[in-house]
VEXRO-623351 format. One record per residue (C-alpha): x, y, z. Coordinates in nm, 2 decimals. Example, Ala and Ser with C-alpha at 12.3 -4.5 7.8 and 13.67 -1.06 7.14 Angstrom:
% VEXRO-623351
{X: 1.23, Y: -0.45, Z: 0.78}
{X: 1.37, Y: -0.11, Z: 0.71}
***
This chain:
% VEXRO-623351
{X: 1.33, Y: -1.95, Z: 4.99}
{X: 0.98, Y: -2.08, Z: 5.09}
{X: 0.88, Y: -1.91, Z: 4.73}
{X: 1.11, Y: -2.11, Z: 4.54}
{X: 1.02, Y: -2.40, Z: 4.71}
{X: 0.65, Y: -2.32, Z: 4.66}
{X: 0.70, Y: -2.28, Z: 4.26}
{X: 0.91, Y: -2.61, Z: 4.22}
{X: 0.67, Y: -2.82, Z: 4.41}
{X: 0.56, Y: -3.11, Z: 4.26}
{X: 0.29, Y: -3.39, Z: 4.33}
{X: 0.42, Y: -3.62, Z: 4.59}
{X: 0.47, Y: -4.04, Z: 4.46}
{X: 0.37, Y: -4.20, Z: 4.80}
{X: 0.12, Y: -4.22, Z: 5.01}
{X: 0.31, Y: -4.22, Z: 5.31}
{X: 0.55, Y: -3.90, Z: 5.21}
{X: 0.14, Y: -3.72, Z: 5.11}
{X: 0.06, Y: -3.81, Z: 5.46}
{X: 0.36, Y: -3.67, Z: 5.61}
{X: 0.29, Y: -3.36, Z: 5.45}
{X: -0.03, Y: -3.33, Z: 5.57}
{X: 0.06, Y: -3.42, Z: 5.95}
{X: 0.36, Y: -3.13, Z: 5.89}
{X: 0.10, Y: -2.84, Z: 5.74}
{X: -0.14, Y: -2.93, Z: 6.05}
{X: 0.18, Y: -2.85, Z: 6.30}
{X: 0.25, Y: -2.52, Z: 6.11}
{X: -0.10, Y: -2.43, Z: 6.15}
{X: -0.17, Y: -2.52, Z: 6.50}
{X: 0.17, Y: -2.33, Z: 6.59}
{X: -0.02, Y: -2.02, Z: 6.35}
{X: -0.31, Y: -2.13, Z: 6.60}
{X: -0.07, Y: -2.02, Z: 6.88}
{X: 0.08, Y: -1.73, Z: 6.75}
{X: 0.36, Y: -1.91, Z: 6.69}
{X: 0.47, Y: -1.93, Z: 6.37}
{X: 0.83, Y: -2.10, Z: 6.24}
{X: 1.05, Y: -1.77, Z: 6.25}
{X: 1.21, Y: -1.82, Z: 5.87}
{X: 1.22, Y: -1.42, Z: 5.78}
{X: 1.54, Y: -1.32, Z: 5.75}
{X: 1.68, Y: -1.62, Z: 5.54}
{X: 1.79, Y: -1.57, Z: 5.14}
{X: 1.90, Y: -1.80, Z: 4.88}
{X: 2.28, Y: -1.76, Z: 4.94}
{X: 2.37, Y: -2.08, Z: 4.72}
{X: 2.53, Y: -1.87, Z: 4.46}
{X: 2.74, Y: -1.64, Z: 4.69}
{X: 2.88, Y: -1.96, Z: 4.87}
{X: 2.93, Y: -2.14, Z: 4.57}
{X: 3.20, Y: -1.81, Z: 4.43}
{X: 3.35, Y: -1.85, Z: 4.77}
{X: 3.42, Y: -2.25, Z: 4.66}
{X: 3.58, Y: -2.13, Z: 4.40}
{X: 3.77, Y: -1.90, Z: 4.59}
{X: 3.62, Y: -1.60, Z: 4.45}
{X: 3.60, Y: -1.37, Z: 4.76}
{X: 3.22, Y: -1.33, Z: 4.88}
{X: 3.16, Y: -0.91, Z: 4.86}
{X: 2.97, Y: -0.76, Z: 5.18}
{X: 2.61, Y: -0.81, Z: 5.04}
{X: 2.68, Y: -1.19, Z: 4.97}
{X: 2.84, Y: -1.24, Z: 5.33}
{X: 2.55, Y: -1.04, Z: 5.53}
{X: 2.30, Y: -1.28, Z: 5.36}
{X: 2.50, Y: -1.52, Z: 5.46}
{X: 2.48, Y: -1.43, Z: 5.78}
{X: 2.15, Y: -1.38, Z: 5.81}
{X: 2.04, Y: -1.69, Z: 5.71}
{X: 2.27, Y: -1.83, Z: 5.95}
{X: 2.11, Y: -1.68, Z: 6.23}
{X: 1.75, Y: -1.77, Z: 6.12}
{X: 1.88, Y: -2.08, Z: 6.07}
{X: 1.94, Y: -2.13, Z: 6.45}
{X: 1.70, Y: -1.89, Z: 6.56}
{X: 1.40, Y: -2.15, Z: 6.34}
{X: 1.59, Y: -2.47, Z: 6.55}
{X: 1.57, Y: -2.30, Z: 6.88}
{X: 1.21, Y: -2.22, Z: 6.80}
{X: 1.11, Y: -2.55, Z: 6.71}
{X: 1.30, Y: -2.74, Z: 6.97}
{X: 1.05, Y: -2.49, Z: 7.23}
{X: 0.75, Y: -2.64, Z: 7.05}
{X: 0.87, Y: -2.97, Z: 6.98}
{X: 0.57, Y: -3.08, Z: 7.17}
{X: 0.32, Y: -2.96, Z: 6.90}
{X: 0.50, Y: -2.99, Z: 6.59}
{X: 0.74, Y: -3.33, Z: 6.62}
{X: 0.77, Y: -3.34, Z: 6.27}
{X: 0.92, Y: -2.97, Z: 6.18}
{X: 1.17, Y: -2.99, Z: 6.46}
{X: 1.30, Y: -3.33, Z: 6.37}
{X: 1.35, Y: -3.16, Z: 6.02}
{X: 1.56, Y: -2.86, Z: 6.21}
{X: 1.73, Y: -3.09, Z: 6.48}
{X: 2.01, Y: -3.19, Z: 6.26}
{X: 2.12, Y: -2.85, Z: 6.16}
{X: 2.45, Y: -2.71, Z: 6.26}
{X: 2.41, Y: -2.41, Z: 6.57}
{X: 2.62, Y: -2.15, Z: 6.35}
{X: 2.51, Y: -1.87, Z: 6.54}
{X: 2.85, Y: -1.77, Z: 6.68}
{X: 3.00, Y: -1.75, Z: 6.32}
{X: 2.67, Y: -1.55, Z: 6.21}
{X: 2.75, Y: -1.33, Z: 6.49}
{X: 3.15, Y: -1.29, Z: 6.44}
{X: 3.05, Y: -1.21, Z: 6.04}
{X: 2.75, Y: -0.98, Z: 6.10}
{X: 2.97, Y: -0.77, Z: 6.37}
{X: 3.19, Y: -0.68, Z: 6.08}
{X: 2.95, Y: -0.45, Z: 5.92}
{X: 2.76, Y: -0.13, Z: 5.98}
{X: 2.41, Y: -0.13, Z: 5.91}
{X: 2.42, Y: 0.04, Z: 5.61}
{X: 2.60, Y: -0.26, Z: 5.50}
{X: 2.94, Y: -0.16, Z: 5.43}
{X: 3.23, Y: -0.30, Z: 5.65}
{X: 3.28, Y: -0.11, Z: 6.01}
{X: 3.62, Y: 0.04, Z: 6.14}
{X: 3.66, Y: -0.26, Z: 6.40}
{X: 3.62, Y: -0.56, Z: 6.15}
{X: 4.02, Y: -0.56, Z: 6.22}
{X: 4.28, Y: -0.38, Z: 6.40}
{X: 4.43, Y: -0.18, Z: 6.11}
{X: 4.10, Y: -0.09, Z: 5.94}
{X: 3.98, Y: 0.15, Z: 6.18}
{X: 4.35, Y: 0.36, Z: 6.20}
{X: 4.35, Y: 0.34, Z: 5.82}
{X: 4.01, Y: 0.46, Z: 5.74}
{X: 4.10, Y: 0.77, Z: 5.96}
{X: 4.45, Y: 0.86, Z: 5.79}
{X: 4.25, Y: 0.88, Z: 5.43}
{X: 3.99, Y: 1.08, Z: 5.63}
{X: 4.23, Y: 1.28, Z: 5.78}
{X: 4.45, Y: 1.29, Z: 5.44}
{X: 4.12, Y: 1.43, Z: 5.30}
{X: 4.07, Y: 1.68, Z: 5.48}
{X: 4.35, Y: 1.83, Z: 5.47}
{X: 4.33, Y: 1.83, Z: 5.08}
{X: 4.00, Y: 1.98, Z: 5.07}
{X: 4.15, Y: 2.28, Z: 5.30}
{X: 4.46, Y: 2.37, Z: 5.09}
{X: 4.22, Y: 2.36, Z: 4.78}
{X: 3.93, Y: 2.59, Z: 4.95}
{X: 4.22, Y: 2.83, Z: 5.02}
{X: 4.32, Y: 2.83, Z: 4.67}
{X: 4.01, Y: 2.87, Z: 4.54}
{X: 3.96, Y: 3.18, Z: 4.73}
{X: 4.40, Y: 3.25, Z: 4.62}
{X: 4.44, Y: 3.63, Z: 4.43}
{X: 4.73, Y: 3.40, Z: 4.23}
{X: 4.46, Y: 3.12, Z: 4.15}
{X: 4.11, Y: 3.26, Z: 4.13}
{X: 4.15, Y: 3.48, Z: 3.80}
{X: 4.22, Y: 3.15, Z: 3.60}
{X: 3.97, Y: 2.95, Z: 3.71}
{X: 3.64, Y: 2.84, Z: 3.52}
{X: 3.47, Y: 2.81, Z: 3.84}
{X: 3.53, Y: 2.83, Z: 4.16}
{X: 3.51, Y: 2.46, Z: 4.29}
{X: 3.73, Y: 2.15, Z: 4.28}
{X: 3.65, Y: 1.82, Z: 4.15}
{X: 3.78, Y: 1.49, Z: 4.11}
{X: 4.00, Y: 1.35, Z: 3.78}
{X: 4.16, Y: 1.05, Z: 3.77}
{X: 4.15, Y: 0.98, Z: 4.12}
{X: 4.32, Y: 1.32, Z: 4.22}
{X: 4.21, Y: 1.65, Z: 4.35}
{X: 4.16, Y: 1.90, Z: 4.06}
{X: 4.09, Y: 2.25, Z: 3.98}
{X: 3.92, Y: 2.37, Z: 3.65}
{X: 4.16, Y: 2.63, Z: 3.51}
{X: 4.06, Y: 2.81, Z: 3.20}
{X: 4.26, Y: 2.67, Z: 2.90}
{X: 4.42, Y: 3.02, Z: 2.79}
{X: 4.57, Y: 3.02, Z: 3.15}
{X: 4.70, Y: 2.65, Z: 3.15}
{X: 5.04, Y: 2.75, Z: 3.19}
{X: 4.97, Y: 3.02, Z: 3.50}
{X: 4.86, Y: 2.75, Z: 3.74}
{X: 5.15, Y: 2.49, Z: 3.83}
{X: 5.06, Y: 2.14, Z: 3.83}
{X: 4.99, Y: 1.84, Z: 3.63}
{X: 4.68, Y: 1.81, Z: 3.38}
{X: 4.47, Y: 1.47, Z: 3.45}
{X: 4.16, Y: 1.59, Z: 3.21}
{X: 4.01, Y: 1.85, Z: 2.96}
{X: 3.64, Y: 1.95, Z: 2.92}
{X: 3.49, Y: 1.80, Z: 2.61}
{X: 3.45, Y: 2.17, Z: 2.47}
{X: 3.81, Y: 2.19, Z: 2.56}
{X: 3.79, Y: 2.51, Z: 2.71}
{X: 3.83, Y: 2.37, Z: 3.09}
{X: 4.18, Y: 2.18, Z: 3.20}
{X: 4.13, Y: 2.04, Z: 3.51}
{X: 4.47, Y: 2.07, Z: 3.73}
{X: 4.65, Y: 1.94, Z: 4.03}
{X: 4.80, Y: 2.21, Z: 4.21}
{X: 5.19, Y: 2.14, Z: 4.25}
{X: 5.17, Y: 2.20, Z: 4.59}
{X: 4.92, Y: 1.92, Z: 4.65}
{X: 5.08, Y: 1.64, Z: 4.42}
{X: 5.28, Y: 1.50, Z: 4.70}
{X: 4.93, Y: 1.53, Z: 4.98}
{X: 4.77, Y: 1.37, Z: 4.66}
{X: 5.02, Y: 1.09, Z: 4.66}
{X: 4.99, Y: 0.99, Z: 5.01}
{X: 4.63, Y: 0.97, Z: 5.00}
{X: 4.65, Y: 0.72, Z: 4.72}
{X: 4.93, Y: 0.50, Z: 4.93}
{X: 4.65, Y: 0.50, Z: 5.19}
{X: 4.35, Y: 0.43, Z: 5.00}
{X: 4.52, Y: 0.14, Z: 4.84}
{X: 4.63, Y: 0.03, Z: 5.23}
{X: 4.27, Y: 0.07, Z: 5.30}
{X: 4.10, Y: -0.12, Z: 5.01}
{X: 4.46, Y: -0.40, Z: 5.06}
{X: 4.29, Y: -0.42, Z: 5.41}
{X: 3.91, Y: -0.44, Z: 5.31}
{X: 3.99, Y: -0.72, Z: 5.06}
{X: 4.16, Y: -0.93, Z: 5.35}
{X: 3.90, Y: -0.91, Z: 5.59}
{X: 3.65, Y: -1.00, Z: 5.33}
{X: 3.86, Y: -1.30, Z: 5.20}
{X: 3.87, Y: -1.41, Z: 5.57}
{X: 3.53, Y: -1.44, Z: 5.60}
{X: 3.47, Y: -1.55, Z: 5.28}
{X: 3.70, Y: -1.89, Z: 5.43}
{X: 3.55, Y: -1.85, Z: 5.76}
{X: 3.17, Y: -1.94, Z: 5.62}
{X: 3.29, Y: -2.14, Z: 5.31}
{X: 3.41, Y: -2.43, Z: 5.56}
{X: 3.02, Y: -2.41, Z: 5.66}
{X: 2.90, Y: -2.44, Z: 5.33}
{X: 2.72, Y: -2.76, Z: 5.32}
{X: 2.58, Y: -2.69, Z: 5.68}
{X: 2.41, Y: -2.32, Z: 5.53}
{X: 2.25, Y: -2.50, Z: 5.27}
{X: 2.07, Y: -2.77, Z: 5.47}
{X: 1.98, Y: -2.48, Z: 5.66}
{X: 1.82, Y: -2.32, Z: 5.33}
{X: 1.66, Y: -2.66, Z: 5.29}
{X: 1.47, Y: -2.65, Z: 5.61}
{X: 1.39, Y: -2.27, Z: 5.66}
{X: 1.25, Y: -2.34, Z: 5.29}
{X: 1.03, Y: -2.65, Z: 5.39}
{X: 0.93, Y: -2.45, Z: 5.70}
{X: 0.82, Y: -2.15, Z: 5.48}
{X: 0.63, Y: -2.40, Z: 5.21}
{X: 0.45, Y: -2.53, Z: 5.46}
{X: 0.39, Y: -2.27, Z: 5.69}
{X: 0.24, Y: -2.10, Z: 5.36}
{X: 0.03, Y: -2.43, Z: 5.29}
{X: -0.10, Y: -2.36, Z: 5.69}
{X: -0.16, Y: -2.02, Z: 5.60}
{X: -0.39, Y: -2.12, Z: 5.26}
{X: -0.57, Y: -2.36, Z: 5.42}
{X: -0.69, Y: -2.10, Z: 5.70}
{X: -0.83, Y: -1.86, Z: 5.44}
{X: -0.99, Y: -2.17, Z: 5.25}
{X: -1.15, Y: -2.30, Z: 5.61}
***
């Protein structure tokens, strides 16, 4: 944000908004001084993201962590600045007026796992869901290593693994031997010497996994179209907290500059 801010700036058209600036870089560089520097790390430009959910587009995991994020450095930056109001007056009467949406940071950011994707208790029903597909899975990938390993099976088969067609569990049968494994065809090698075949006796295991998937993504969808609501209604209140981790990064940077430039 404070990078953006830095490439857009323009000369200032009065003298008093020049001397304002000034009196602001000296506050960011006597709290540098003190070790102290405004805490605006953490912060992205989420303008786009909550401009989608305006339009009711739901906001996808990445869009609502950054959104949370900046939320939380958003009241992390106030809190900072209301502790050193003392020595810089003027960046935490720019941060005073935002909005303390740390509890709604909190509530959004709890629904994800660090690696980013959404955790098993962002809702009730995620969690058991996630487990029957696991489950459903598993059980899939058992019947098919013991078919692979099958006197009936293993003569007809290209190789001895299964893959994935079409969103089903498949094995890749020989083409000359199409008609000695029982199942359905969902794909052919491009040499067309490989079918790749659902075993009859998984079609109905295959179906029930896809019931639960589709549960699972049903589920996934709502909880991210609640939160995609739950920070929209804060959508003018994140960007003026863009705004002002932005101005505190711009002239935190202009402290920074004028310390190597004595």
């Amino acid at each position: 944000l404070g990078r953006a801010a830095a490439d857009e700036i323009a000369l200032l058209d009065t003298v008093a908004a020049v001397r304002e600036r000034v009196e602001a870089v000296k506050e960011a560089r006597v709290l540098l001084d003190m070790g102290e520097p405004p805490p605006v790390w953490g912060a992205e430009d989420v303008a786009n993201a909550l401009e989608l959910g305006e339009k009711g587009v739901v906001i996808d995991a990445a869009g609502l962590r950054a959104i949370a994020n900046t939320m939380l450095t958003g009241a992390t930056l106030k809190k900072h600045l209301y502790q050193h109001a003392e020595w810089a007056p003027l960046l935490y009467a720019a941060s005073s007026p935002l909005a303390d949406l740390s509890r709604l940071a909190t509530d959004v950011a709890r629904c994800f796992d660090p690696d980013g994707q959404l955790a098993d208790h962002a809702s009730r029903a995620l969690g058991p869901l996630r487990q029957k597909v696991r489950s459903l899975k598993t059980t899939i990938h058992n019947k098919l290593s013991e078919l692979l390993k099958s006197p009936k099976i293993e003569p007809y088969l290209q190789e001895t693994y299964f893959t994935i067609r079409a969103e089903r569990h498949v094995l890749p049968v020989k083409a000359s031997f199409k008609n000695e494994v029982k199942g359905i065809v969902h794909d052919a090698s491009g040499s067309g010497q490989t079918v790749f075949i659902e075993p009859q006796v998984l079609v109905d295991l295959g179906n029930r996994l896809k019931i639960a998937q589709s549960e699972q993504a049903e589920e996934e969808h709502r909880i991210l179209s609640r939160l995609t609501r739950m920070v929209v209604v804060e959508a003018e209140a994140i960007r003026a907290m863009m705004e002002v981790i932005a101005y505190c990064d711009l002239v935190t940077g202009a402290a920074r500059l004028a310390v190597d430039l004595d």
